[in-house]
Backbone bond lengths (Angstrom), bond angles and torsions (degrees), N, CA, C in turn:
res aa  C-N    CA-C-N  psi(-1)  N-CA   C-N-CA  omega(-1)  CA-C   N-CA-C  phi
1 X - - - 1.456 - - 1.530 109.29 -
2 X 1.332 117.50 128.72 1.259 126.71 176.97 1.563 117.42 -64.99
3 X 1.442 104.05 138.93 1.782 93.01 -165.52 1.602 108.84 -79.87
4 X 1.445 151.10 165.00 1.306 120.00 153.03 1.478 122.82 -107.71
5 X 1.178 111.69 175.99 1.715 114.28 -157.55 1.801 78.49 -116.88
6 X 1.438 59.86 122.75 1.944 113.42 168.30 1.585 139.47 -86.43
7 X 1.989 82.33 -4.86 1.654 96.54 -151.69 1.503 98.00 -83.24
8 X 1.344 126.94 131.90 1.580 121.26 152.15 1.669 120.89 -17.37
9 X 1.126 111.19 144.03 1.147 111.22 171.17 1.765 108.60 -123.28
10 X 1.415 121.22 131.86 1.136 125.68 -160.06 1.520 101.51 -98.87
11 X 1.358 134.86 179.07 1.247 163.35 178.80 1.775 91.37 -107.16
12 X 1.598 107.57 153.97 1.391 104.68 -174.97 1.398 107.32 -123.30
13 X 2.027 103.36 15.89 1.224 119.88 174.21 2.022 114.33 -109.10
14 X 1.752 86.34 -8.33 1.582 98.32 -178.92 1.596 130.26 -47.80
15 X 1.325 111.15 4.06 1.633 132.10 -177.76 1.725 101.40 -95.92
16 X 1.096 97.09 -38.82 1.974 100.63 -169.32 1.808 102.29 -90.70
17 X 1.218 85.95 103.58 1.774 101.41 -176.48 1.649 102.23 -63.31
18 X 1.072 88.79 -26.77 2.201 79.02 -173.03 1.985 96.05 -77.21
19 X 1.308 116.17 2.88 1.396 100.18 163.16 1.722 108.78 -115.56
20 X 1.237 117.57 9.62 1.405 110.58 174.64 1.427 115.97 -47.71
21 X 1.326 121.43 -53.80 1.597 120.63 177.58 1.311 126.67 -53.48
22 X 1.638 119.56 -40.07 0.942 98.13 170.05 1.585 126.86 -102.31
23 X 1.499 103.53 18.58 1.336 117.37 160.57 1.746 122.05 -71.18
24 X 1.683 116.37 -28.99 1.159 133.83 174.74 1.275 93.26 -73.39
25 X 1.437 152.88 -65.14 1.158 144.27 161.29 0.923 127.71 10.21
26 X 1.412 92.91 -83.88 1.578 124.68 -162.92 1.992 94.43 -36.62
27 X 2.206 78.81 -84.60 1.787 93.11 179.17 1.739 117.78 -34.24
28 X 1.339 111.83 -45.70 1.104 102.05 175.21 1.396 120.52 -49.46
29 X 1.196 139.72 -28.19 1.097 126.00 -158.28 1.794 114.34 -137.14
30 X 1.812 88.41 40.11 1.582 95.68 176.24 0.887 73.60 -119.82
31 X 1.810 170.83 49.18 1.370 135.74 90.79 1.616 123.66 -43.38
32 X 1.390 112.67 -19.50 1.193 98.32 -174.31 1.698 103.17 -108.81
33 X 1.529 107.47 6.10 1.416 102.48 167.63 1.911 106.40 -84.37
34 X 1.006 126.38 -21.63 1.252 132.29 -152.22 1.617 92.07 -100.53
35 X 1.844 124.96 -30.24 1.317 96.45 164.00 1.401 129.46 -65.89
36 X 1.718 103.19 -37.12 1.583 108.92 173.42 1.529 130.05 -39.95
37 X 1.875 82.78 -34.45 2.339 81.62 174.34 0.846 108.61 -82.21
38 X 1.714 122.83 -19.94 1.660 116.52 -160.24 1.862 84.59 -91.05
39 X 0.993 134.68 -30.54 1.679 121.88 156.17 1.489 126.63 -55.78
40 X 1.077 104.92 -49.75 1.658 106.49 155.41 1.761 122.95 -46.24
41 X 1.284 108.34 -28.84 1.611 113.29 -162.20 1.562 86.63 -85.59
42 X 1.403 116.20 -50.32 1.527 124.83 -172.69 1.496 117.63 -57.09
43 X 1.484 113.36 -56.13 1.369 115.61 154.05 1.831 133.21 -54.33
44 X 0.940 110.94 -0.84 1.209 134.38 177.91 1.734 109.72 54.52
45 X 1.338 94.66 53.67 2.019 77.74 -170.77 1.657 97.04 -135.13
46 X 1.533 111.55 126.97 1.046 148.34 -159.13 2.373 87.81 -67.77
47 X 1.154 79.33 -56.28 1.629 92.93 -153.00 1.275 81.54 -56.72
48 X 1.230 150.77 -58.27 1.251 140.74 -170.36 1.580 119.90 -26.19
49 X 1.430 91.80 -70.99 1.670 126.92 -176.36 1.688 100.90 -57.81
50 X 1.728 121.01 -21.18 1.506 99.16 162.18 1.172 104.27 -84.52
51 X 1.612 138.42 -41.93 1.394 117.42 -153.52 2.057 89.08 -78.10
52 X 0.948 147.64 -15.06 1.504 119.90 -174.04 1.370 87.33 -85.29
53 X 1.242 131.79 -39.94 1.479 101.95 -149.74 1.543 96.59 -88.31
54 X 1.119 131.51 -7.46 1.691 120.55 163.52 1.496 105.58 -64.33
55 X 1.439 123.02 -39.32 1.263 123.69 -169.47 1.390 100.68 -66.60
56 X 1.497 136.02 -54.36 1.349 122.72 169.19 1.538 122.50 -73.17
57 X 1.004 107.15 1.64 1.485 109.60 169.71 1.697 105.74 -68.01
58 X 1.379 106.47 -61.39 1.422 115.72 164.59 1.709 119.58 -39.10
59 X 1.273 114.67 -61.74 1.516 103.15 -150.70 1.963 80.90 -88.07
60 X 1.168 137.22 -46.01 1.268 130.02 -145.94 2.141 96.00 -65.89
61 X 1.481 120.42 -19.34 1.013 131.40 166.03 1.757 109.70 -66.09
62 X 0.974 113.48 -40.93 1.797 117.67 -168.28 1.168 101.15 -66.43
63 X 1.628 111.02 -45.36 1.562 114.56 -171.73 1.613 108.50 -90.63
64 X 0.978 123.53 43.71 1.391 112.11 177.74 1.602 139.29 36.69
65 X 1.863 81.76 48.14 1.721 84.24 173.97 1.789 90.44 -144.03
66 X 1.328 89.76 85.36 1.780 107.85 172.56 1.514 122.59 -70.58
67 X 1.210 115.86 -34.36 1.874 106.20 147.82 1.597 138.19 -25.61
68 X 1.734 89.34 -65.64 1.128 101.84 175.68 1.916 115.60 -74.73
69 X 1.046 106.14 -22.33 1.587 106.75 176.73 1.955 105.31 -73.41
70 X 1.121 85.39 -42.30 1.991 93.70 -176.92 1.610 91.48 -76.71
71 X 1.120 151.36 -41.97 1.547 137.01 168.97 1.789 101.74 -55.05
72 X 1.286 121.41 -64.09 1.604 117.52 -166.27 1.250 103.37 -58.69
73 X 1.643 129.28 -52.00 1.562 106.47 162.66 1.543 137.69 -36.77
74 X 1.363 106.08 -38.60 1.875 127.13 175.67 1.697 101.08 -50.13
75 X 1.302 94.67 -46.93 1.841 110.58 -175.44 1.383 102.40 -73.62
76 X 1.477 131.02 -59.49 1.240 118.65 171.09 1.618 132.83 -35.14
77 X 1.122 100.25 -39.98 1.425 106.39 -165.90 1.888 96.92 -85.09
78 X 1.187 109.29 -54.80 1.432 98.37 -173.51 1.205 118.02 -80.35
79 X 1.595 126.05 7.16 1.752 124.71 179.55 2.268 81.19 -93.88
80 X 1.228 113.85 -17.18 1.186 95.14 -175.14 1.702 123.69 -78.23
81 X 1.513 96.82 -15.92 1.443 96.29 -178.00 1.722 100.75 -111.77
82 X 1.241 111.53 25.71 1.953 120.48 171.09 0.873 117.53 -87.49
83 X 1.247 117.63 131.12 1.514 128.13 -179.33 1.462 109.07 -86.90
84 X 1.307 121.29 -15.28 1.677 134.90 174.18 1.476 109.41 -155.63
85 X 1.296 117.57 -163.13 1.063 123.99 -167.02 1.512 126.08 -91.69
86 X 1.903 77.67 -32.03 1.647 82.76 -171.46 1.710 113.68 -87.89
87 X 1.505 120.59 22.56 1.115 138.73 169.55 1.326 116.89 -64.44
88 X 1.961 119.36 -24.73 1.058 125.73 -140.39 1.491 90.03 -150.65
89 X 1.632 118.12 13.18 1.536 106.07 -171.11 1.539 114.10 -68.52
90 X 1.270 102.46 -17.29 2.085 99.26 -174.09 1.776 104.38 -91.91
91 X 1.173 103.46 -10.10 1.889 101.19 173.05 1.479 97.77 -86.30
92 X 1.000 114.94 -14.13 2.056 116.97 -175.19 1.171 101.46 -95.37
93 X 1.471 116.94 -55.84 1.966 96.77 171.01 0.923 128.30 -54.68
94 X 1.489 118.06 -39.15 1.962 119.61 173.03 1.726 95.28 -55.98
95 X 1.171 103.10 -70.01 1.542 100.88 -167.66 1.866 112.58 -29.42
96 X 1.320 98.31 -47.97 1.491 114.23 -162.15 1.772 93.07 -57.26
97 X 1.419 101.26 -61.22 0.706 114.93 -153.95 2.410 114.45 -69.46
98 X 0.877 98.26 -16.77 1.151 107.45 158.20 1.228 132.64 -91.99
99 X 1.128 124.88 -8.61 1.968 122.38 170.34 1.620 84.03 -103.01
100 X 1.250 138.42 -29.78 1.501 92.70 164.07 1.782 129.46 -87.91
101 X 1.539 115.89 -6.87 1.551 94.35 147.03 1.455 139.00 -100.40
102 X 1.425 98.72 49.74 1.669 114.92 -179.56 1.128 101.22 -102.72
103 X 1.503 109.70 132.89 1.178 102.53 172.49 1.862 104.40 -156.11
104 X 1.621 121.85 154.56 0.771 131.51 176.85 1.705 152.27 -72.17
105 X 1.630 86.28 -3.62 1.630 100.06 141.32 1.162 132.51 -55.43
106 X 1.512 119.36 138.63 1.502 119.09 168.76 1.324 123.42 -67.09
107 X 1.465 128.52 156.44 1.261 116.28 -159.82 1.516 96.98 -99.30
108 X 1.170 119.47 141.88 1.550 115.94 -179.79 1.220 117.75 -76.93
């Protein structure tokens, strides 16, 4: 069994204090991006799960957390050629699973 990573994931802007705030933002408010997919996953609709995860593909890039933007693209592309959801369930756990260990501390 594969272990999973636990590790924080940083911002690559988390050094420049004049973006701390809206770095707290950001993180703050990919819990409520991550219910929308996990509503998307429930509703079973593919098309959904491309337009959010382009949408965080976009902003999670602005704010300097390029992981998670290069994962929501991964999701984009393959929720686009899904016929359901569960086509795409292991690009949704990474996904999931990385905006919740993002976070807006700097990395020491």
């Amino acid at each position: 069994m594969a272990s999973i990573d636990a590790s924080p994931i940083f911002s690559s802007l988390s050094d420049n204090p004049v973006m701390m705030e809206s770095l707290e933002g950001f993180v703050g408010n990919l819990q409520h991006r991550v219910q929308a997919i996990e509503h998307a996953v429930a509703l079973n609709d593919p098309a959904e799960l491309v337009r959010l995860a382009h949408q965080l593909k976009g902003a999670s890039g602005g704010f300097g957390f390029e992981t998670i933007g290069e994962m929501a693209a991964a999701l984009e592309q393959s929720a686009k050629a899904a016929h359901c959801v569960s086509d795409v369930a292991t690009e949704v756990a990474q996904l999931v699973s990385m905006c919740r260990r993002a976070t807006a501390q700097p990395a020491s």
